[in-house]
LUMVOPA-755525 format. One line per field, with one value per residue (C-alpha): residue number from 1; residue in one letter; x, z, y. Coordinates in pm, whole numbers, plus 32768, in hexadecimal, padded with zeros to 4 digits. Each point is the difference from the previous one (the first is absolute). Layout:
BEGIN
loza: (NUM | ...)
vomar: (a | ...)
x: (X | ...)
z: (Z | ...)
y: (Y | ...)
END
This chain:
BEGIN
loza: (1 | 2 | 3 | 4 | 5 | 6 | 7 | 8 | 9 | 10 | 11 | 12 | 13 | 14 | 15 | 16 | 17 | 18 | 19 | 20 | 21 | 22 | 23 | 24 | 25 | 26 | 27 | 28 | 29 | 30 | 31 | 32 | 33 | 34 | 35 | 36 | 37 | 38 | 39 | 40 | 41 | 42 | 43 | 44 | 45 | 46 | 47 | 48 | 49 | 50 | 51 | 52 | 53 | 54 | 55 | 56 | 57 | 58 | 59 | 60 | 61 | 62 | 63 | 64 | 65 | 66 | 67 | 68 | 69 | 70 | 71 | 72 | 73 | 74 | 75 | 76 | 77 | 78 | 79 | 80 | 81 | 82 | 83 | 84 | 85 | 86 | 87 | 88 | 89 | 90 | 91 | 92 | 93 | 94 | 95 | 96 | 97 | 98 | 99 | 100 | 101 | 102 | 103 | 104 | 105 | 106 | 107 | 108 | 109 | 110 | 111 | 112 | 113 | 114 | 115 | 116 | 117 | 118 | 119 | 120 | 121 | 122 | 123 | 124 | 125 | 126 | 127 | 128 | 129 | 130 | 131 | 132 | 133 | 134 | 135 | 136 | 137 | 138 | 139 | 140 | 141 | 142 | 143 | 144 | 145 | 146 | 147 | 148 | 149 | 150 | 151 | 152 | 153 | 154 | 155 | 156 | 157 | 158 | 159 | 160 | 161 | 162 | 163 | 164 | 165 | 166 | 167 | 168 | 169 | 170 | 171 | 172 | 173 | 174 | 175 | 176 | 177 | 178 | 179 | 180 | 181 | 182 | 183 | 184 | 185 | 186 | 187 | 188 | 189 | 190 | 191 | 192 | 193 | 194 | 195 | 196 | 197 | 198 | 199 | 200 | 201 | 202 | 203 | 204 | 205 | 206 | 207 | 208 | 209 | 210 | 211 | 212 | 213 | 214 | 215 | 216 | 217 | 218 | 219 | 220 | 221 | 222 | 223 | 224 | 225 | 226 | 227 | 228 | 229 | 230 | 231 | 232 | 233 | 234 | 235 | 236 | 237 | 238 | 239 | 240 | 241 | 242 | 243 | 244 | 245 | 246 | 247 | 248 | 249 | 250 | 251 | 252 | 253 | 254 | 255 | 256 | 257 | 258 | 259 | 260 | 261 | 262 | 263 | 264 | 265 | 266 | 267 | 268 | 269 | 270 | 271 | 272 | 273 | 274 | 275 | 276 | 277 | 278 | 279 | 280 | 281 | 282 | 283 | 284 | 285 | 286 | 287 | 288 | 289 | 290 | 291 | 292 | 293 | 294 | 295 | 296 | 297 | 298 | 299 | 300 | 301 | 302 | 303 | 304 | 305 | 306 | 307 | 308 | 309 | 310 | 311 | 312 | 313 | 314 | 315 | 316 | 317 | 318 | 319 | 320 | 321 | 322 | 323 | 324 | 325 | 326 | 327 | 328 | 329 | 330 | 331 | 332 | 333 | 334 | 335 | 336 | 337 | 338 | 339 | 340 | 341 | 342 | 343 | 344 | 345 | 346 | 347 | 348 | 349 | 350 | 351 | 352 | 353 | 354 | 355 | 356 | 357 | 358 | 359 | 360 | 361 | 362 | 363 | 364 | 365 | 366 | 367 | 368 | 369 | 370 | 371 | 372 | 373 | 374 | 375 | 376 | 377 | 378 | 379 | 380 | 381 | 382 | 383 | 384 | 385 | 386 | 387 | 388 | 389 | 390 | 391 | 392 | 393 | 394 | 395 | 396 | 397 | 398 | 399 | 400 | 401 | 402 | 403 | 404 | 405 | 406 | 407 | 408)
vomar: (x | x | x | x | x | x | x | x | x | x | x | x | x | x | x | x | x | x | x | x | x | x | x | x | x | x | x | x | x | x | x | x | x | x | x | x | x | x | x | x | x | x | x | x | x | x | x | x | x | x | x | x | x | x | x | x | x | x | x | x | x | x | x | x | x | x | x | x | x | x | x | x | x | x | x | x | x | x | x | x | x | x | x | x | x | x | x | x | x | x | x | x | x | x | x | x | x | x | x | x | x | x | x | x | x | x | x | x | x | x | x | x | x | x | x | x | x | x | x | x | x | x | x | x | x | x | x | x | x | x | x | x | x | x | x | x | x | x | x | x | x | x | x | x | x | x | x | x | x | x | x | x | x | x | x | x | x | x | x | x | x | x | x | x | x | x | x | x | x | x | x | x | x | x | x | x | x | x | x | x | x | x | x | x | x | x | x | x | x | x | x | x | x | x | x | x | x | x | x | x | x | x | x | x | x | x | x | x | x | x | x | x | x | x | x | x | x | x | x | x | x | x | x | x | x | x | x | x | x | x | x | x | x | x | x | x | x | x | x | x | x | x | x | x | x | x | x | x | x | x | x | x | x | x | x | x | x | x | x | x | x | x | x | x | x | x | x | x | x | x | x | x | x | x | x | x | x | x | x | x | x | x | x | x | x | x | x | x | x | x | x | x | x | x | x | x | x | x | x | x | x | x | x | x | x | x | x | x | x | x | x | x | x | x | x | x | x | x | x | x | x | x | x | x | x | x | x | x | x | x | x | x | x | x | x | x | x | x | x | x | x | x | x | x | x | x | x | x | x | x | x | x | x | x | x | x | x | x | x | x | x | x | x | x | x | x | x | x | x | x | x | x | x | x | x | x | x | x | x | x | x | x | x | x | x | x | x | x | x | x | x | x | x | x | x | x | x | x | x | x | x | x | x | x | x | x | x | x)
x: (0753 | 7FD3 | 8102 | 7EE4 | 7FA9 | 816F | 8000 | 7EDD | 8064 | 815F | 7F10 | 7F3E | 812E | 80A6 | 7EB8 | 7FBF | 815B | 7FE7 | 7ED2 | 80A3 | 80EB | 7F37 | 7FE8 | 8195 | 8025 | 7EED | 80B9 | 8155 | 7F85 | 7F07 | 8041 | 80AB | 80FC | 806F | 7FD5 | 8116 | 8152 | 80C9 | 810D | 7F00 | 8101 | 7EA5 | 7F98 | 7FA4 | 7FC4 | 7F88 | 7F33 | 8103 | 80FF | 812F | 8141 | 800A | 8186 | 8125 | 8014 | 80B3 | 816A | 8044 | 7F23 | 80AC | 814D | 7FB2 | 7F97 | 8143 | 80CD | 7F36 | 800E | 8182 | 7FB0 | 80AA | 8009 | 7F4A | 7ED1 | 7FB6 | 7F36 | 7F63 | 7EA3 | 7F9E | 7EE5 | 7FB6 | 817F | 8077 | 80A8 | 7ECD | 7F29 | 80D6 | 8011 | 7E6C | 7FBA | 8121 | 7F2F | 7EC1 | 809A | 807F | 7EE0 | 7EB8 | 8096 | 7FC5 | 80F8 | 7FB9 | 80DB | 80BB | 7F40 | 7EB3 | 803F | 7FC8 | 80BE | 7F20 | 8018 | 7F3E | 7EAE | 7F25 | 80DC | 7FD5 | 7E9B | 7FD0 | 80C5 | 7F54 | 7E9E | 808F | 8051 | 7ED7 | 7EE1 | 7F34 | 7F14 | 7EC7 | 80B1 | 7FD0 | 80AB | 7FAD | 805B | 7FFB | 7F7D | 8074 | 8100 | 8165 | 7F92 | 8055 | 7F9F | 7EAB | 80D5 | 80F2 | 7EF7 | 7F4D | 80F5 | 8077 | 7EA7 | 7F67 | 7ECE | 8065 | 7F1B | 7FDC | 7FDF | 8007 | 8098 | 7F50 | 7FE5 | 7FD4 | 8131 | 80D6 | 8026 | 7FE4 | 7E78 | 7FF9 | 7E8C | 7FF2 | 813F | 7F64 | 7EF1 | 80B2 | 80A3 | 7F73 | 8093 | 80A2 | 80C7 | 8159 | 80BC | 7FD9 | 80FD | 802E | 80D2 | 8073 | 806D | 7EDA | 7FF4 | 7F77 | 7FA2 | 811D | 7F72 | 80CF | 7F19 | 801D | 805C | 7EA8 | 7F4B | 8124 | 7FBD | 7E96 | 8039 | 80D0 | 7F36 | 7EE6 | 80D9 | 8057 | 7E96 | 7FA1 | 813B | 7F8B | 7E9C | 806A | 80F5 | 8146 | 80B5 | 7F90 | 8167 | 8054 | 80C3 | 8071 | 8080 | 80F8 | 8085 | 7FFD | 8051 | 8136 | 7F63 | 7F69 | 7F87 | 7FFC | 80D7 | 7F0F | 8036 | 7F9F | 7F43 | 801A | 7ECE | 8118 | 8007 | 7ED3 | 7F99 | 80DE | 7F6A | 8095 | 80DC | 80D8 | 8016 | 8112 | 809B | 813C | 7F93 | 7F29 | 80F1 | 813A | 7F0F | 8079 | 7EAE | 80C4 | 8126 | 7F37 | 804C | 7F05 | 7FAC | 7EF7 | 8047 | 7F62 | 8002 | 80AE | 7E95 | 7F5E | 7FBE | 7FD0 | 8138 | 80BA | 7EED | 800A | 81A3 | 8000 | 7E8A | 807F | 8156 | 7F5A | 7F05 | 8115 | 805E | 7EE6 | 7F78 | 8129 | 8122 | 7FA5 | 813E | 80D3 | 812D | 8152 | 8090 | 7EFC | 8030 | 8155 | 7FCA | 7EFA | 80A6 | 805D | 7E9F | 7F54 | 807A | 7FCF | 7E88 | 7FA4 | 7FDC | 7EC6 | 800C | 8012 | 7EB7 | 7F5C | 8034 | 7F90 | 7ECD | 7FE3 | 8036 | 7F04 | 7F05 | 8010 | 7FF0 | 7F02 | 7F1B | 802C | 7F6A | 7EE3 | 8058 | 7FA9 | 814A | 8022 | 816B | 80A0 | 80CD | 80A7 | 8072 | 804D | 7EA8 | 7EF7 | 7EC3 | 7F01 | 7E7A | 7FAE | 7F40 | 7F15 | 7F4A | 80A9 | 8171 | 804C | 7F96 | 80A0 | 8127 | 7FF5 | 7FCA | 8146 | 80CB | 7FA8 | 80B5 | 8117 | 7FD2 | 7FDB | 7F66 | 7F73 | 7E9D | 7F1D | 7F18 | 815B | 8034 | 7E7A | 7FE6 | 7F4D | 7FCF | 8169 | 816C | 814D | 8125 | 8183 | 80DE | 810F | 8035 | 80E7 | 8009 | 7FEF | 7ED2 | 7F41 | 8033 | 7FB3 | 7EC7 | 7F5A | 7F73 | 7F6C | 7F53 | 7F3E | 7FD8 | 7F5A | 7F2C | 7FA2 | 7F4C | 7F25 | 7F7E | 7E7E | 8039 | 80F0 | 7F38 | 802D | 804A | 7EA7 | 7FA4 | 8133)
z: (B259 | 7E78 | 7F0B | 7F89 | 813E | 8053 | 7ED8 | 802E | 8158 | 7F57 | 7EE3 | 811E | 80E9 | 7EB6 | 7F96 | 8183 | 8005 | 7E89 | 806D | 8174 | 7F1B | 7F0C | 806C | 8010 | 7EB6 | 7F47 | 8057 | 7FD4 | 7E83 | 7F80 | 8096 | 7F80 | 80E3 | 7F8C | 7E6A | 8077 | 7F68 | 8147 | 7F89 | 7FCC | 80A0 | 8050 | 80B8 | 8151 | 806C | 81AF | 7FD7 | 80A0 | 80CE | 7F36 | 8008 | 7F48 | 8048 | 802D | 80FE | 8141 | 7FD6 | 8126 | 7F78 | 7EA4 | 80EC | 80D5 | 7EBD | 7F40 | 8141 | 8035 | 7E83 | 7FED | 807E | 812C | 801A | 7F33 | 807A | 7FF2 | 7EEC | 804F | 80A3 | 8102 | 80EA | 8161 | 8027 | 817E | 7FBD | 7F4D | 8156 | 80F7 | 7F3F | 800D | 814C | 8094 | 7F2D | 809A | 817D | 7FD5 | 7F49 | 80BB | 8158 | 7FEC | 800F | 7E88 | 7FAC | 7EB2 | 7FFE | 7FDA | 7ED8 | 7E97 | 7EF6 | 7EB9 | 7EBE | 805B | 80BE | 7EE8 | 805A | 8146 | 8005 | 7F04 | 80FC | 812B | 7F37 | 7F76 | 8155 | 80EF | 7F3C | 7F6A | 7EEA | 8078 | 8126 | 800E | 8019 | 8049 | 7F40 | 8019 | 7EEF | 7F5D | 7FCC | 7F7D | 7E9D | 801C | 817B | 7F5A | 7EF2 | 80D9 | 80DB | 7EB2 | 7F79 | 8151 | 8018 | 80E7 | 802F | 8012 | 80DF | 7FE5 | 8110 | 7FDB | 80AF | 80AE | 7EDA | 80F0 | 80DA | 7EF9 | 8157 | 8020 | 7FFD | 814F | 8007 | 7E9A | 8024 | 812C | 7F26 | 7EF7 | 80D0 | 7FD6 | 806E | 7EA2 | 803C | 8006 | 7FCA | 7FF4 | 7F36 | 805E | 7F48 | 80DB | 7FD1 | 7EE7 | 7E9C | 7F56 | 8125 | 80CE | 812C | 811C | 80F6 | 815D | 8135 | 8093 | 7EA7 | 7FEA | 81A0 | 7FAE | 7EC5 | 80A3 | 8143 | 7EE8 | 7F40 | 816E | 8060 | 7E73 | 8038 | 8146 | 7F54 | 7EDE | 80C7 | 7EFD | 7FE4 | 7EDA | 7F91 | 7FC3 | 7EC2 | 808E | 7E6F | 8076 | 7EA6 | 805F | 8154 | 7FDF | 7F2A | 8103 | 7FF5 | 8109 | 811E | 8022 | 80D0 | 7F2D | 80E5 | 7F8B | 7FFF | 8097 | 80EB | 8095 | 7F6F | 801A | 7EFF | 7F15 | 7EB6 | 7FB1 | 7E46 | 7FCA | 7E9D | 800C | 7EC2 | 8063 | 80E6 | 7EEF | 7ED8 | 7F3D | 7F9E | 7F29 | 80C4 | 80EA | 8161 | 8153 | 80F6 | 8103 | 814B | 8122 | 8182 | 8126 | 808C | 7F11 | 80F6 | 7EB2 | 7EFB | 8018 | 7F35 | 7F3E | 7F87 | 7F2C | 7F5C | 7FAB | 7F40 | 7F68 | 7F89 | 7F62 | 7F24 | 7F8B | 7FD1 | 7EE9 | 80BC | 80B9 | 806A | 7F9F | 7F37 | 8068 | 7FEB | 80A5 | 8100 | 8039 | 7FE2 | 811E | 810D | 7F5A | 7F42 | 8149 | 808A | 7E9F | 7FCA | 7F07 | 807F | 80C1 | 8059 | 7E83 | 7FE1 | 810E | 7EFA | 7EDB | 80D4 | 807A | 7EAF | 7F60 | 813B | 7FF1 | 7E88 | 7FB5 | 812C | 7F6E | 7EBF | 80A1 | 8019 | 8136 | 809B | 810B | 806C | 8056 | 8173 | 7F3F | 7EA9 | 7ECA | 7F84 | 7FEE | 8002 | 7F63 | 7FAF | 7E9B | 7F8E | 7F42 | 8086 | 7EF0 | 8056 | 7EAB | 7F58 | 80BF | 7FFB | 7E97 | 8001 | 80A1 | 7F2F | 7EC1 | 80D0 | 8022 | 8171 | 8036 | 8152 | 80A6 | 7FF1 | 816C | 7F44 | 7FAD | 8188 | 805E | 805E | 7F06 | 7FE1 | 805D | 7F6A | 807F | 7FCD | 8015 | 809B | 7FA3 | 7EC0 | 7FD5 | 8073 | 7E9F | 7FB3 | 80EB | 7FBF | 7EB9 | 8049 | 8086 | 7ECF | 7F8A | 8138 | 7FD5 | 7EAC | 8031 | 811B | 7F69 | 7EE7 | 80C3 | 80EA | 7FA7 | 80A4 | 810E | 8117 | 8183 | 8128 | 804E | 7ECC | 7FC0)
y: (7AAF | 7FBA | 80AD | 80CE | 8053 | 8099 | 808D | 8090 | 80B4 | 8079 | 8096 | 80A8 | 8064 | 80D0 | 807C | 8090 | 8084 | 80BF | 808C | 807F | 808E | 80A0 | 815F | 8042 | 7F07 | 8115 | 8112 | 7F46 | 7FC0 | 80E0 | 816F | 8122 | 7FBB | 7E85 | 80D4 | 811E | 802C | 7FC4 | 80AA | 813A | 810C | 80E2 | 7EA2 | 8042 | 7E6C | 8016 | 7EA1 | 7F12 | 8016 | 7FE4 | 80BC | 8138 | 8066 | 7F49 | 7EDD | 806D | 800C | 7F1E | 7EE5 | 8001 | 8000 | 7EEA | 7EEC | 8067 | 7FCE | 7EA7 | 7F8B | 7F5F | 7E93 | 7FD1 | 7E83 | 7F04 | 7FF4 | 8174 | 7FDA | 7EA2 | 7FB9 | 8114 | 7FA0 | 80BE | 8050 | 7FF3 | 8150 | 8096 | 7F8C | 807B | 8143 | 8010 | 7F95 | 80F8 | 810D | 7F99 | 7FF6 | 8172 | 807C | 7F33 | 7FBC | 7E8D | 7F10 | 7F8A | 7E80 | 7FFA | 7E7D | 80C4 | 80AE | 7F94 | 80EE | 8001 | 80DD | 8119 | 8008 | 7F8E | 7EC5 | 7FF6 | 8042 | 7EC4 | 7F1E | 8070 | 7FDA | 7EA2 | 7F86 | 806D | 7F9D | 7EDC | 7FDE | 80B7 | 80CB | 816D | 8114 | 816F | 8136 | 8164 | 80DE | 80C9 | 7F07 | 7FD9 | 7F78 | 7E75 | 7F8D | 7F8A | 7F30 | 7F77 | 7F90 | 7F4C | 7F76 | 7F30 | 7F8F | 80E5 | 80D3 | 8173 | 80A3 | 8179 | 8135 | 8162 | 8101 | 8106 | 80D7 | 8135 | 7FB6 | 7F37 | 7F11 | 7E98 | 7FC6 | 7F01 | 7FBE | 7F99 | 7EFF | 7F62 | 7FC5 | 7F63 | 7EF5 | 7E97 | 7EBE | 8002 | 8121 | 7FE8 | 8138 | 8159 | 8100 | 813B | 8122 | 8120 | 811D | 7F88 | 8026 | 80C0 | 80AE | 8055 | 7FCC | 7F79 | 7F05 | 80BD | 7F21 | 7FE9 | 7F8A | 7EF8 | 7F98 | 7FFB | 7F04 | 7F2F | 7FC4 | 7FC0 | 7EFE | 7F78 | 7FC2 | 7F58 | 7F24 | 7F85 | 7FD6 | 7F2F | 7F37 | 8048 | 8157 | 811E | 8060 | 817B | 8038 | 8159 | 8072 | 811B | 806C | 8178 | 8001 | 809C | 8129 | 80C4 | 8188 | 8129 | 7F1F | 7F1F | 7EC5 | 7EED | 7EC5 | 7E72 | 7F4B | 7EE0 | 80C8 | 7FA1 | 7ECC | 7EDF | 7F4C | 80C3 | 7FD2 | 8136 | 8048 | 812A | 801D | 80D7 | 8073 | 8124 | 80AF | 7FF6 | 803F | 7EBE | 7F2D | 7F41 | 7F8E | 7F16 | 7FB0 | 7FF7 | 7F2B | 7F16 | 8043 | 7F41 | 80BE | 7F59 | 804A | 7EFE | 7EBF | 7F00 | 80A2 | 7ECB | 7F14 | 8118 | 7FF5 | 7EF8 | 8033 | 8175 | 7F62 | 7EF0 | 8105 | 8104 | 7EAF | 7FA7 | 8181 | 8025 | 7FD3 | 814B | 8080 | 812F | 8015 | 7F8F | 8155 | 80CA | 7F15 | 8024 | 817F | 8009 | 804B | 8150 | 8044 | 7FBD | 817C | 80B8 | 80C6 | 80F9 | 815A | 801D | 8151 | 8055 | 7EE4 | 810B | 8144 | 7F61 | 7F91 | 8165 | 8076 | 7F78 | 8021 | 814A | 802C | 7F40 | 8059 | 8154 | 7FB8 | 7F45 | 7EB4 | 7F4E | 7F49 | 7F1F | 7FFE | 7EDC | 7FAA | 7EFF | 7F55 | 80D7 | 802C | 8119 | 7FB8 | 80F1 | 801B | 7FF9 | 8134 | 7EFA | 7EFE | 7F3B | 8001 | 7F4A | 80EA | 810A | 7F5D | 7FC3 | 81A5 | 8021 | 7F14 | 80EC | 80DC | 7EED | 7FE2 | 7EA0 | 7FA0 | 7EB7 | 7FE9 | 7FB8 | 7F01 | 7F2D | 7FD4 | 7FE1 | 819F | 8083 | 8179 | 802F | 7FFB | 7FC4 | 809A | 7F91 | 809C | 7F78 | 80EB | 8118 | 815D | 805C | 7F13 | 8099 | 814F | 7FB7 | 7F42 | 813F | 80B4 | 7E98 | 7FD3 | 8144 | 7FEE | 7EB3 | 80AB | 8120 | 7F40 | 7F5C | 810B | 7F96 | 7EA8 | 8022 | 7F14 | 80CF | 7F1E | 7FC9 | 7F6E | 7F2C)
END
């Protein structure tokens, strides 16, 4: 291939990838949102999922009591640590039932992380991989920008399920991988055990068809944020084929200090080719591993959570409140997210409504559901309550165009 001729595909490859990105970079940019004073004290911010009290007092704990250098290498190169792995895969045994191997687990900085690596290893140029919609906001960018072709599917937008006719459909001989989020966002939907059976006996039969395996990248971020005492099922479960993402990040409520993982299953019958692919991928992805001293703090982070019960009341809360007013809310079984209808077919707009009322929410047409917004729950008590008389305000001027189910 020519130099103009690479050049040409990088051109194309960044191009694809700005314009994957495009929705979330609008908003990102050019809403009332990204032109707020964030330190607004009548702010009431629910479009991501960042902290809105102080970190957990066991978290702060465990990095100061990890911080003094205990020899001198505790600061040097940190790669998948053996303590870090057994850690992990002892997590994993207790929590799955399956006799995970520290050797099958690949520590990364966060899930966006390990998502890249797992993308960077499985597929070549011209491979695809399936995704479900709505979708977190970078699979189809990830999948770009490793040379892939990101292949869409939509849920069952009656059910909020896994739609298993339409993926069937959308497997070729180029497919490679398919990701799937549960509990999802921005749904909240947890995958039940016989939609995750049925997919894998699907992915079984498409395997055997194509004569190489379609890999599962079974992204768990929220799995440990589950409502009502629900059991929460792994797609790994089911699928041996499968490559576990989880990003500790959710369940403490610290985006910013980054730590997750890859895990393979002691049920996958090819993990072994896949060891050294997987580390030579976290290299070349970044160097994609965590932070000496959240590594040497694992072992303790790995039993902390955020109060899910108090997750369940805000959820409530605002169910109940806004439901009351009119709104139309589909609570979620998992994450920390709320997802509700947008009393205008134009949820940008609507959404723009609301932030003259300083409530700042996550538009559906930034994660490929329009007609809908979602919600964080990861504010305050106080933000919420005080988020109440700005969601009716914002609803009661627009009573002329508020859309009902039916026409939505």
């Amino acid at each position: 291939m020519s130099d103009n001729a690479k050049a040409n595909v990088v051109s194309a490859r960044i191009d694809a990838t700005l314009e994957a990105m495009s929705p979330f970079l609008r908003f990102f940019q050019d809403s009332a949102w990204s032109g707020r004073d964030p330190k607004h004290q009548d702010n009431c911010d629910f479009v991501f999922g960042n902290p809105h009290e102080m970190p957990l007092p066991e978290f702060v704990s465990s990095l100061q009591r990890n911080l003094p250098p205990q020899d001198q290498d505790w600061y040097a190169y940190k790669v998948n640590e053996p303590e870090s792995r057994r850690t992990i895969a002892e997590s994993l045994r207790e929590r799955r039932g399956l006799p995970f191997e520290p050797q099958d687990v690949f520590v990364t900085n966060g899930a966006f992380a390990a998502l890249s690596v797992s993308i960077c290893t499985l597929i070549d140029p011209g491979d695809e991989i399936i995704f479900i919609s709505p979708p977190w906001f970078f699979y189809e960018s990830i999948i770009v920008n490793y040379g892939g072709n990101p292949v869409r599917v939509k849920i069952d937008d009656s059910t909020l399920d896994l739609d298993l006719e339409a993926i069937a459909a959308a497997i070729t001989k180029r497919t490679r991988a398919i990701i799937v989020n549960s509990p999802n966002n921005p749904t909240g939907k947890i995958f039940p055990p016989e939609t995750l059976q049925a997919l894998a006996n699907l992915l079984t039969e498409a395997s055997e068809r194509n004569g190489s395996p379609i890999y599962l990248l079974s992204d768990e971020a929220y799995s440990r944020i589950i409502f009502d005492d629900l059991e929460y099922p792994s797609p790994t479960s089911y699928y041996p084929n499968s490559l576990l993402i989880y990003t500790y990040g959710k369940t403490l409520l610290t985006p910013g200090q980054r730590i997750g993982y890859i895990a393979l299953p002691p049920t996958m019958p090819s993990r072994a080719k896949l060891r050294n692919a997987l580390l030579a991928a976290q290299l070349v992805t970044g160097f994609a591993f965590p932070n000496a001293l959240l590594q040497h703090s694992l072992a303790e982070l790995e039993t902390l959570s955020i109060d899910i019960p108090k997750l369940q009341r805000k959820r409530d809360r605002l169910t109940d409140e806004l439901g009351a007013m009119g709104y139309e809310v589909k609570p979620p079984e998992g994450t920390f997210y709320l997802l509700v209808r947008s009393p205008l077919h134009d949820d940008l707009a609507f959404c723009e409504a609301l932030a003259a009322q300083k409530v700042y929410v996550l538009p559906g047409t930034v994660f490929e559901m329009p007609g809908f917004f979602r919600i964080s729950l990861t504010a305050n008590d106080e933000m919420v309550e005080r988020s109440l008389p700005g969601f009716a305000a914002a609803l009661k001027r627009t009573p002329s165009t508020i859309a009902t189910p039916a026409e939505a």
